[in-house]
Structures are given as C-alpha cells and as structure tokens.
N, C-alpha and C positions, 0 to 999 in steps of 0.2 A: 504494500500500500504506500502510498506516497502521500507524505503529511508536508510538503517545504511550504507550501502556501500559509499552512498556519505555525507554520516554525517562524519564518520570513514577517508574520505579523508581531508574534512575541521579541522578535530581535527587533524591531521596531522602534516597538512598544518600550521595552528597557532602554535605548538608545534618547530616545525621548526624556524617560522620567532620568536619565543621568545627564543629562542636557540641555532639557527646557526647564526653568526658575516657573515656569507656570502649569503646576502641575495637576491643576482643574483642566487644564486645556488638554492636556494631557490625554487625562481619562476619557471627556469628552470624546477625542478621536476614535481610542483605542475600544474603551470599555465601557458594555452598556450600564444605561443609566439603572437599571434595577439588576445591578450586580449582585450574585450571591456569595459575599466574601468570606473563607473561614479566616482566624487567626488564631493562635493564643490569646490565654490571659496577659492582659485584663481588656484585650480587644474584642475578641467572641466571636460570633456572626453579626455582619453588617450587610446588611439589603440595599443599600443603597452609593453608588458609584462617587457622588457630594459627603458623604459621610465619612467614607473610606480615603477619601485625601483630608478632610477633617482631621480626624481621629488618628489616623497611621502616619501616611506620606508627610503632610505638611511638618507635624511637629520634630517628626526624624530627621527631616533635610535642614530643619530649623538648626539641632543639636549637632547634628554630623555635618561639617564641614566640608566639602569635596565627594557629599556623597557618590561613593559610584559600587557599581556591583561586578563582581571577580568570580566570573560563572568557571563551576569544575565539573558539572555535568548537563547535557540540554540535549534532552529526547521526545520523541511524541511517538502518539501508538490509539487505536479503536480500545477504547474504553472496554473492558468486558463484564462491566457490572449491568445487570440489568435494571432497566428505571432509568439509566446513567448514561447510556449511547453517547457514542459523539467522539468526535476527534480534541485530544486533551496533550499540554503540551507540559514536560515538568524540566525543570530546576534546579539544579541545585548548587551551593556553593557560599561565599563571604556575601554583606552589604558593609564592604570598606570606606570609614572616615577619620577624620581629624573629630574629636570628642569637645565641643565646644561649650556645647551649652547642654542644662539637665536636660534628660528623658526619662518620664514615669521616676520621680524623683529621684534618678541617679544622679549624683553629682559628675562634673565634666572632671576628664583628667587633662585637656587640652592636649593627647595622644594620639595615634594612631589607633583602631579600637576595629576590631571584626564582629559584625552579628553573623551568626550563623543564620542561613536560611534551606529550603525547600521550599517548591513553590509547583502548583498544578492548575494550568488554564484550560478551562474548556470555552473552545471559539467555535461559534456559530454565525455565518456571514459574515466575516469580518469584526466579528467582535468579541472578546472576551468577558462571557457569561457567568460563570464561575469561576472562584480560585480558592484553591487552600494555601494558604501562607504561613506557614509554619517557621517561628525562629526560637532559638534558643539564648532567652533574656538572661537566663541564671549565666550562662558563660557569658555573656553581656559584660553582666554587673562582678562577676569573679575578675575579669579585664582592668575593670573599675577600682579596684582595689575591693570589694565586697563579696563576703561568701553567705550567700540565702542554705546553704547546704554543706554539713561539715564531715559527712561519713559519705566517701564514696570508694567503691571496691577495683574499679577501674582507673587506667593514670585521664591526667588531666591536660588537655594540652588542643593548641588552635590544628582543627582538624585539616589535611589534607588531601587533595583530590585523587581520582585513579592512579593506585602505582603503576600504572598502564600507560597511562597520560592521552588518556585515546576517549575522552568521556563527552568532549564536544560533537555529537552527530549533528551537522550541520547539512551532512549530505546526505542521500537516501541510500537505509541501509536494508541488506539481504533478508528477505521474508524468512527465508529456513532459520538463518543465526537469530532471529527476533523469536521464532517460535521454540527453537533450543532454550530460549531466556523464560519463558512463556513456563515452559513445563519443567523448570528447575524450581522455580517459586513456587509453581501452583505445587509440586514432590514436596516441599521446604515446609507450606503451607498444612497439607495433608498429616504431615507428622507432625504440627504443633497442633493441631486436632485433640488427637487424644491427649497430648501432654502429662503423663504417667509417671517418665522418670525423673526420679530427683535423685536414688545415687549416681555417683560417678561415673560407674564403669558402664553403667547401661545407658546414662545420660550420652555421653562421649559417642558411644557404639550408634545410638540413634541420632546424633548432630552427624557422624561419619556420609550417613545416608545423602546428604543435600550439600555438604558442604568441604570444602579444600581443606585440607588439613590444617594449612599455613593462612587460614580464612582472616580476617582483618574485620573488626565488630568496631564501629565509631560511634559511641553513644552519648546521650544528651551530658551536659554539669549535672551532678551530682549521682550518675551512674559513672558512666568515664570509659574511657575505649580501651581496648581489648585486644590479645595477636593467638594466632592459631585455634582448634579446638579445646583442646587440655584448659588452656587460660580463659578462652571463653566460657564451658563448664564451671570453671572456678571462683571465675570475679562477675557474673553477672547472671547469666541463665542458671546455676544450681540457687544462687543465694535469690534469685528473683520464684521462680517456681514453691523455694520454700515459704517464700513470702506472704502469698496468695494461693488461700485452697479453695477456692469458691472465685469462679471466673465465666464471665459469659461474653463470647464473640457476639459481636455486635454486627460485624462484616464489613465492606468495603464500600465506598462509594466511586472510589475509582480504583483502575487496576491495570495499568500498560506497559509494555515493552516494546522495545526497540534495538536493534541489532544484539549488544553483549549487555544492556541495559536495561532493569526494569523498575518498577516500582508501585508503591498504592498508599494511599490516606482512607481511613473512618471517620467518623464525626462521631461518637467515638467509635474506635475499636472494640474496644474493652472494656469491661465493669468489671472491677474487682472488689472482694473482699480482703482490707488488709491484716492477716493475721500476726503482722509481727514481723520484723526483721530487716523491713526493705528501706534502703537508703539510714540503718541504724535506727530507725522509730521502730518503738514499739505499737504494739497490737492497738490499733483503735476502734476494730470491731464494725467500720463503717464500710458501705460501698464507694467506690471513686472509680469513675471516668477515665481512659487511657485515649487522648487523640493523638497517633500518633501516624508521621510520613516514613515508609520504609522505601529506602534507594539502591538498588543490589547492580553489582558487577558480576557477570559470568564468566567464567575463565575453563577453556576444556566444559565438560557435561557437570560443574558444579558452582556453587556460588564461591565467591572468592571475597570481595568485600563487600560491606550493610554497613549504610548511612541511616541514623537512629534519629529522628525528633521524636521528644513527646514531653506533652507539655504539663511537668509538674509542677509548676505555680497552679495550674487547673485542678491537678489531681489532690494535691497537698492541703488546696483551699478547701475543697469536699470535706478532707479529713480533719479540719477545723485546723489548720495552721496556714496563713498570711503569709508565705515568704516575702514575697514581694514588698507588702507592706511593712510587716516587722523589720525586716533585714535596713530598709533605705531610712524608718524611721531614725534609727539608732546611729546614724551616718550623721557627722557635727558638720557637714557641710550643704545636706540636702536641707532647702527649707520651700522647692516647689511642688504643690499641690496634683495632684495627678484632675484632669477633666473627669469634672463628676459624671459623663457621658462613659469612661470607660473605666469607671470603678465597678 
C-alpha cells in the first residue's frame, strides 16, 4: 500500500509548526477543526483543533525556545482496528529546546531540554482527524533538575533512536517486510494474552518466543530502559506482572506497520489493579488506567527494540498520588499556576 500522500502531509504539517510563530494558522491548514486529540496528563482528550494550540502548542513554544522536533522514527500503515479504519501516520522521537520559560509549573533551566514524544495521525482528505500524542513529562521535569518518581528498576537516560538508524520511512516500503512486522507483534501480543509467568525461567522461555535475545526495552521515567531478555525479565516485566494481579485489556485503537516498523496506542490499554510493588508503592488496592504508545523495531522474524510511553502522572493520579502537582509544588522556584483548563 502506498501511504506518501499522507506521510508528505504530516512532514508538512511539523515543518510548519517548527517554523510558523503562528500556530493557529497552522492547524487551520493542516488539522480539522473538531480534532480528536489524545494526550497525557494533565492534557487528556481535546475535541477541539483552537483548544489544542491553546492548551498544548502555544504555551510549549512559549517555554521552549527554538522549539523544533528530532524525528527517530516516521511510518504509516491501514489501521487494523476495527471502528478505527483509515490511513494513520506515527512518530516518534525528541521535541528539542532551549528551556526558557515554566511549563505546567516547571521551572526553566534556560538549557537544552528533550521531551520525549510519540505521536499517531489519522488523515482523512487532507487533514488530520485524530492524534494521540503521547510524551513523557516525568523525564521532562527529571531534565529539570526534578524527580516526580524515586524507585525505578531500569537505568535512566535520554533515549535513542534505531540502533539500525534506518527508522525514517520516508519512502515506500515492501508489503511482505510490513506484514513480517505485522505478525511478530500481533505473536508478541498473543502471548501477553495469557500472561501467567512470573518466574524467571518460564518468564525468559516465553519473552524467547517474540523477541531477540539482545532485545533493547526503552521505557517511560520512572520504569527506565532495559538490554537483552534476562534484564528485561528482571528490571521490568517480572517486577511489573508481580505488581498487578487483576488486569483487563482494554484493546487498541490503532495498530500499524510499516516495513521493519510497527506500532499501536489504547485510550487506555489497560486497567489494573495495583497490588503492591510497582515503581516501589505499595498496594493501594485501587484500579488505574494504563494509556500507553508501543513502537517496535523488527530485526530477522523477531522484535528487536520497544519504544515505551505511558502515562503515569495519569495512572498514579487514579491511585491518589499528584506527581505532577506535588513534585513542582515543593520546587523554590516554581510559582506558575498550571491553566485551570488542564488541571
């Protein structure tokens, strides 16, 4: 299938918002006026294309100096969710700037400063209709000199793109290689299904199934990234499963691949019950929300690397903990107010 038409509109579209000071006109061109926008906390869902340079765009480009974006993966692919159709274009990679002025009351370091993002457009005629925009604020505000989260089992560090360096499709890629990508996730998927193992040796035997030995796991602040099987069993999949005995998929809302690249978002994925353990909390007994974008590299018939968002300022707030808020309160330098629009 050949998606450049709407690759060509999303490279556009960024070129634009890294480049026009006017970024209501922006959207104007690019994205319809009743856009369905996902984001994280403390953004959410936004229905409205005037709202979303509101709330997001404007006050970011206010903060972040030179904003521009440092794309390390851009693929598109037929959506295979149903309800969902449609040609969707994703993302992923830094929103690099100079840290000027606060955002959601982080204080400015006047630095150089990466948000992580992910990002999934669904364009219909020329416009982009949907998007989930997923970034990771805690590694944000960790940049910032701030830690919202102090127990994480994975190292910490600005994450980098394909050790391949091949994650730009800019040009149209082999149907068969996309459908190899196609049926590694959806294998990967199938066996997180049942989800049964938590010791080691069977845990390991069953990540074997889907994934490279030497597999590369990049996950949000305050999980933290991860190298081969053994480590990933260790620092994040054993201590996450034990975490949560009580889990219900929720499912996909989008789900595409493209050459050696695939990926998919929920609104949420996940509902868990947290029983204890995970990112060092103990048991709170409550359900929380997992929205989370997952970005896979295939390498040979297996996955090889997984780009991780998910957004626990969302999940943590369910569980009656503010990071966000609590964390920038206690900061002797923050003293602006977040938009009571996205509190």
């Amino acid at each position: 299938m050949n998606f450049q038409s709407e690759k060509q509109l999303l490279l556009d579209f960024y070129d634009a918002l890294d480049n026009d000071p006017d970024t209501q006109s922006v959207f104007k061109k690019y994205v319809s006026d009743d856009v369905i926008w996902r984001g994280f906390h403390p953004f959410n869902e936004i229905n409205n294309s005037e709202t979303v340079c509101k709330l997001f765009w404007k006050p970011l480009k206010k903060s972040l100096s030179s904003l521009t974006r440092r794309k390390d993966i851009f693929f598109a692919g037929n959506n295979m969710i149903k309800g969902h159709e449609g040609t969707w274009v994703a993302s992923m990679g830094h929103l690099m700037g100079l840290f000027d002025n606060p955002w959601l009351n982080i204080p400015p370091t006047n630095k150089i400063i990466f948000l992580r993002y992910a990002e999934f457009n669904k364009v219909v005629s020329k416009k982009i209709v949907e998007t989930a925009m997923f970034f990771d604020i805690p590694h944000f505000m960790n940049q910032a000199g701030l830690s919202p989260f102090h127990h994480q089992t994975g190292a910490n560090i600005v994450q980098p793109g394909p050790s391949s360096h091949d994650g730009l499709l800019f040009e149209e890629q082999d149907e068969v290689e996309s459908m190899k990508t196609k049926n590694a996730i959806e294998g990967m998927l199938d066996d997180l299904k049942v989800w049964k193992s938590t010791d080691r040796k069977t845990l390991v035997e069953e990540l074997q199934k889907s994934w490279d030995k030497d597999m590369l796991w990049w996950g949000p602040e305050g999980i933290g990234a991860t190298y081969t099987i053994e480590r990933y069993a260790d620092q994040h999949s054993g201590p996450f499963r034990e975490s949560f005995k009580e889990r219900t998929f929720n499912g996909h809302i989008c789900r595409i691949t493209e050459g050696m690249f695939g990926g998919f978002f929920g609104w949420p994925n996940l509902s868990l019950v947290h029983s204890g353990g995970f990112m060092g909390m103990p048991s709170t007994g409550k359900s929380g929300d997992m929205r989370v974008i997952d970005i896979y590299r295939r390498e040979g018939m297996k996955l090889k690397e997984n780009w991780v968002f998910i957004d626990l300022l969302h999940f943590w707030k369910m569980q009656g903990v503010d990071a966000l808020e609590r964390t920038t309160k206690i900061s002797p330098n923050s003293k602006i107010k977040l938009d009571k629009n996205i509190q």
